[in-house]
N, C-alpha and C positions, 0 to 999 in steps of 0.2 A: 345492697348496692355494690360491696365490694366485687362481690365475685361476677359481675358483670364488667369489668375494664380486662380482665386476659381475653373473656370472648370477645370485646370488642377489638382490642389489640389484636387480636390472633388474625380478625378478619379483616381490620386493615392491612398487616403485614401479609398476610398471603394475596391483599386487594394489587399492595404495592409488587411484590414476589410476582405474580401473571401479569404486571401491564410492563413490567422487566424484561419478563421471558420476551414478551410480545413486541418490546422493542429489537433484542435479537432474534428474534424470528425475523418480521422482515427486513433487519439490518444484514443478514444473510442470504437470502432471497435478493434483495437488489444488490449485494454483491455478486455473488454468482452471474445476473442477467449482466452487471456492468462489464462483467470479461467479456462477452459476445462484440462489444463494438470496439472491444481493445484490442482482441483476434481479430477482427475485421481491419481497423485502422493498420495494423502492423503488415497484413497480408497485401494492405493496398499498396503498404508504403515498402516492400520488399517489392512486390510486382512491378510498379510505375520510379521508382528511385526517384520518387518525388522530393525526400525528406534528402537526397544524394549532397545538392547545395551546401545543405544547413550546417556547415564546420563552422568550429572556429566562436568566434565574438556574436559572427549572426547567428549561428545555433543557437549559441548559450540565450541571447536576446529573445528570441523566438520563442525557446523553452519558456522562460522566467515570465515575460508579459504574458503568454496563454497561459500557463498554467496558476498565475497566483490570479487573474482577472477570472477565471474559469470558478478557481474555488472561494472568491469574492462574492461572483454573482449568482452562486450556490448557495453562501452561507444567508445572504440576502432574501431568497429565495424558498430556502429548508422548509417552511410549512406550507408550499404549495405545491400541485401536480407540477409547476418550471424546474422547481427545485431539481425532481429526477430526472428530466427533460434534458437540465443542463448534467448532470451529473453524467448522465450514457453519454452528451456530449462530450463532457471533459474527459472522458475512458477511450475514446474515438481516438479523440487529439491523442491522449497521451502513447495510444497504440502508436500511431502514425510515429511519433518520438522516437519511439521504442526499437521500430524499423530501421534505423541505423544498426542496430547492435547485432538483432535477429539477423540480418542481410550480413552481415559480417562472419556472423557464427556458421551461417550456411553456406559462405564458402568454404569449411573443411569437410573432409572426406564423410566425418561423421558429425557433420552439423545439426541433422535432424534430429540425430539421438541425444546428441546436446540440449539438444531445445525442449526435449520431454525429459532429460535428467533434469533439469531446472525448473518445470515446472514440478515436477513430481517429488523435488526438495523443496519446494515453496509449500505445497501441497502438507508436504510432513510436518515443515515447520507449525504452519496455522492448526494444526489439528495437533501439537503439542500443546502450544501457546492456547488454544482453548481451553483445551483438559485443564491445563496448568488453574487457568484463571474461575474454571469452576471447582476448583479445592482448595485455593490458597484464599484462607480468610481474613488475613491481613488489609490494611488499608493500606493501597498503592498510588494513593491519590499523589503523594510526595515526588512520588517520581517523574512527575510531569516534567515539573523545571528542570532539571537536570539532563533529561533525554531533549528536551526543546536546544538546549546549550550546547549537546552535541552535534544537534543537526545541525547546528550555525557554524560550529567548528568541519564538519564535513564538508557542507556548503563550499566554505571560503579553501577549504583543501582540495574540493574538487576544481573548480575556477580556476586556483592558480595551475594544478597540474594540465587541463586544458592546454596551455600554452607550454608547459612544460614539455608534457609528453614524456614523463616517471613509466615503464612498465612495474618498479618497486611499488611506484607511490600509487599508481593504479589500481595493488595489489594489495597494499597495506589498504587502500580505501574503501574497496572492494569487501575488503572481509571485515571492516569495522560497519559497512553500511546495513550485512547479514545480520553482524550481532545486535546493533540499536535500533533498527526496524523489526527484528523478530520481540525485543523487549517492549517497543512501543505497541506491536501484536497484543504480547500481555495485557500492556497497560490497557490500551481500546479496550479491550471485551470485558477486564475487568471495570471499567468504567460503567458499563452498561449494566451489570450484572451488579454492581451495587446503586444503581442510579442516577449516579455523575452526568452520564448522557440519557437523556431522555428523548431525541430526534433520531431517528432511525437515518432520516439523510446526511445527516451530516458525521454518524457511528459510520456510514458505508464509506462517506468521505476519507474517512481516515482511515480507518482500517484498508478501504483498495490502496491509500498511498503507504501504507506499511507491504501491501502483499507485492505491489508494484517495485517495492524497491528492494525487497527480499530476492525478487527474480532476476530484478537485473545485475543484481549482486553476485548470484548463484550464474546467472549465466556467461558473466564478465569472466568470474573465475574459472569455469571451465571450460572456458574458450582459449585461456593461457595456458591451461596446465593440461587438457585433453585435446585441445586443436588437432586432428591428423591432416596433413598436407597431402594436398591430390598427388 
């Protein structure tokens, strides 16, 4: 009888090991489709300057009520076909956001090339941050609360500058958002990979708001420091 619990063992662990994979598999797969309506939403909102308005207080407003009501009635949603429904919605909207920045960057001479150096740094980051999290066997679960604490801290540093209007403090926020979104990268996929997360909707959830915010990090800063003027 002994030597029947390693084969049993061995087969639940590899049972557990493939429904793992199978969560990143298509936690990847509806990443990927969710940039289709974030490209979209950004193209509309650079074309029509619809999102032109949104400074200021009503920005910030507009941001924060769609987008935490968005990932509310996501997480509500996670074991249904709504779940992704709303998810490519929330990627829509937040394209449309996003269109401020994009629209800004492309008025420099080389705004276009800006805009694919940023994604194609975002690009690198995630395919570091993957590798990373399928070799480091450490448990990373710890670091949740501590990255959650920064965001809070960024948050309220972003807000206040809002009204500010720091290109420092833009700049300093800018590059801390690079470095604690690429680490929360980590953490995500490591999550998944030892089975922390088991919804594939809701691993896509967060990991798009890490890739999301990797980019606009990457594209803020090199709109300051690469901007060429017509």
């Amino acid at each position: 009888m002994q030597h029947q619990f390693p084969t049993l063992d061995s087969a639940g662990y590899g049972l557990a090991q493939q429904q793992r994979h199978k969560v990143l598999r298509n936690t990847y797969w509806l990443l990927a489709l969710s940039l289709l309506p974030t490209v979209l939403g950004a193209w509309i909102g650079v074309s029509t300057g619809i999102t032109a308005a949104l400074r200021g207080g009503v920005g910030l407003i507009v941001f924060l009520v769609g987008s935490f009501g968005f990932m509310y009635a996501i997480e509500k949603n996670k074991h249904s076909g709504l779940g992704v429904a709303l998810l490519l919605a929330f990627t829509f909207f937040m394209g449309l956001m996003l269109s401020r920045l994009i629209g800004s960057v492309l008025g420099y001479k080389n705004g276009a090339e800006l805009v694919m150096t940023a994604f194609a740094g975002t690009a690198g980051v995630f395919v570091v941050m993957a590798s990373l999290a399928t070799v480091i066997k450490r448990d990373l679960s710890g670091m949740g609360k501590w990255l959650f604490v920064g965001v809070l801290v960024l948050l309220v540093g972003s807000v206040v500058n809002l009204f500010v209007g720091s290109t420092a403090a833009t700049l300093a926020i800018s590059t801390a958002v690079i470095g604690l979104f690429s680490a929360y990268m980590l953490y995500d996929i490591k999550q998944i990979l030892d089975g922390g997360e088991t919804n594939y909707v809701s691993a896509t959830l967060s990991l798009y708001l890490d890739v999301y915010n990797v980019f606009q990090g990457l594209l803020a800063l090199l709109g300051i420091f690469g901007g060429e003027r017509e």
